[in-house]
N, C-alpha and C positions, 0 to 999 in steps of 0.2 A: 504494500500500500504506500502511496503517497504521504508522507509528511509534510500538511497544507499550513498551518498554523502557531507559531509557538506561542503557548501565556507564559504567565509571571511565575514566579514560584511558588510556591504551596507544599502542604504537609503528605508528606506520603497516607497518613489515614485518611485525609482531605481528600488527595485523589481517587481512593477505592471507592472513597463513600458518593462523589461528584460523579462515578463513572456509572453506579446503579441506577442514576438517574438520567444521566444522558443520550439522548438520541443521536450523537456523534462518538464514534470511538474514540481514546484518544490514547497516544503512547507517554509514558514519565520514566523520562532520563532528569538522573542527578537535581531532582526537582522541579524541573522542569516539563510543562505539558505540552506535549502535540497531536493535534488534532488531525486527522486520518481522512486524505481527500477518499474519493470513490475510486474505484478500478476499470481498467479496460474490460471489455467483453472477454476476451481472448485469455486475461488473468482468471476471471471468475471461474473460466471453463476449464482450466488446467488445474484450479484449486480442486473445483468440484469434479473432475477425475480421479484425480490423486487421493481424493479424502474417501471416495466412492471405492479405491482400490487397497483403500487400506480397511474400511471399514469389512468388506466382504471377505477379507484374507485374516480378519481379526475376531469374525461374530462368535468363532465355539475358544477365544483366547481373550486372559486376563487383560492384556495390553490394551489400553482406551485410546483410538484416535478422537483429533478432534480438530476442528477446521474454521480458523476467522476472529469468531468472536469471543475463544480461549485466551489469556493472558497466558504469557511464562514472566515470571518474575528469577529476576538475577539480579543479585544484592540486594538494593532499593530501587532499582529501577523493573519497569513491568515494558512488557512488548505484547506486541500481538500479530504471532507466525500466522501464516498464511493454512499451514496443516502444521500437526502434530502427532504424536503418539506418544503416550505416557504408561510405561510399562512399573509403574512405583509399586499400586497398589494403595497409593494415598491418596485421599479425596479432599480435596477442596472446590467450594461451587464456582468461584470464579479466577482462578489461577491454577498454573503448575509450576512448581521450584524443581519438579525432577522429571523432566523430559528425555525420551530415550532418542526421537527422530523428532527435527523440524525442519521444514521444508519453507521456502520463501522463492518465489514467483516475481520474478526481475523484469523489472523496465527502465527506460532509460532514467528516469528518474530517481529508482530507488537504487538501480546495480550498484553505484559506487556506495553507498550507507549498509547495504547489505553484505557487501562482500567484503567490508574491513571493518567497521565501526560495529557492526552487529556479530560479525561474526566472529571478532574479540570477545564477545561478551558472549554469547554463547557459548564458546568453549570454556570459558569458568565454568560451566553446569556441570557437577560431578556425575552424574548418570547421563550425559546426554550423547548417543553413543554415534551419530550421523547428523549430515547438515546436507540436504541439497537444495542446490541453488536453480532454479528452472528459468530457462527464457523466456519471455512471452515473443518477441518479437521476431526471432529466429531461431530453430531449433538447437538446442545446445544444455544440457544438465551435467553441474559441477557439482559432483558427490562425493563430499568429506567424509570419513571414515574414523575412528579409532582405533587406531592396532593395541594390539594384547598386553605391550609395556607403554599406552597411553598416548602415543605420539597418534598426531593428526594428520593423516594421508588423503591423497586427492587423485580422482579417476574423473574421467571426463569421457561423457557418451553422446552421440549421436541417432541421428536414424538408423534402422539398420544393427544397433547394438540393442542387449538386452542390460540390464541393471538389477544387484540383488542389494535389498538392505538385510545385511546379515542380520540385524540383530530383531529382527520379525520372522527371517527366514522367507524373505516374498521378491521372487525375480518376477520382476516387469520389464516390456519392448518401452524403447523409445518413443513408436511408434502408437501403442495406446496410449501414451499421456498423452498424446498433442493429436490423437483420436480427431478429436471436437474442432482444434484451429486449425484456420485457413490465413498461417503468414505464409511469405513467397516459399522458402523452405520445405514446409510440408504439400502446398500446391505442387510443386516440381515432382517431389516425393512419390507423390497419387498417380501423379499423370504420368511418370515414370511406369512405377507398377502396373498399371492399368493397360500399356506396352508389351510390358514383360510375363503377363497372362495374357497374351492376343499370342504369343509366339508359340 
């Protein structure tokens, strides 16, 4: 999402309790609130994929995805990923502090905030065991990983590749996330394949 508006500072209880009542989302960094433009089409549709393919790969498992209007809270500061999955077993109604996957859906406006600034802060999450980063505009997913002595590794997929987040155990195509959009990238894609069964 968009980062449209910053206010003044305020109390991290202030924020929780202002956000129950608000009809705009809003993210708080270091005291700070920001208010949450809307998204492209092509965002919604990759969220609502993605949340759709974790939820059906999770319904007979503990592990709770969750999509949008979930908070994760790191330090004192809260965000709000685009999907999630929370494999804790802890509940809280409107936050997670122990995320195992979150997923953030890039545009030209967010990639750079997402892909350094957030993603600093995301990896303080001590359970949080993947990070992928999704294009909307042209196909492409940056999928951070944890290896077994904790270091943070990075694979990079396109059409044509498949992707597993180990720690659900769920390999997905490229190919079904970006199912729904129609950027140049996946247009070519189609119209390729659709060649390639005529033969």
């Amino acid at each position: 999402m968009t980062i449209a508006t910053k206010y003044n500072l305020i109390t991290e209880q202030d924020y929780l309790t202002g956000e129950l009542q608000s009809e705009v989302r809003h993210e708080f960094i270091d005291g700070e609130v920001y208010a949450m433009a809307g998204a492209h089409k092509d965002h919604n549709l990759i969220t609502m994929t993605v949340s759709y393919l974790f939820y059906n790969h999770l319904q007979d498992n503990p592990c709770q995805p969750y999509a949008s209007d979930m908070k994760v809270k790191v330090g004192k500061n809260y965000f709000y990923p685009d999907v999630m999955v929370d494999c804790s077993g802890k509940e809280e109604d409107y936050y997670t502090e122990n995320p195992t996957i979150i997923v953030e859906v890039l545009s030209k406006t967010t990639r750079q905030h997402d892909k350094t600034f957030k993603r600093q802060a995301y990896f303080q999450i001590p359970s949080l065991q993947e990070y992928a980063l999704i294009e909307q505009d042209f196909v492409e997913i940056e999928l951070w990983f944890k290896t077994q002595d904790n270091h943070w590794e990075q694979s990079v997929h396109y059409l044509g590749d498949d992707m597993t987040f180990h720690s659900i155990g769920l390999t997905v195509s490229v190919e079904d996330i970006y199912r729904r959009v129609k950027n140049a990238d996946m247009l070519e894609w189609l119209e390729n394949k659709d060649k390639r069964q005529e033969l």
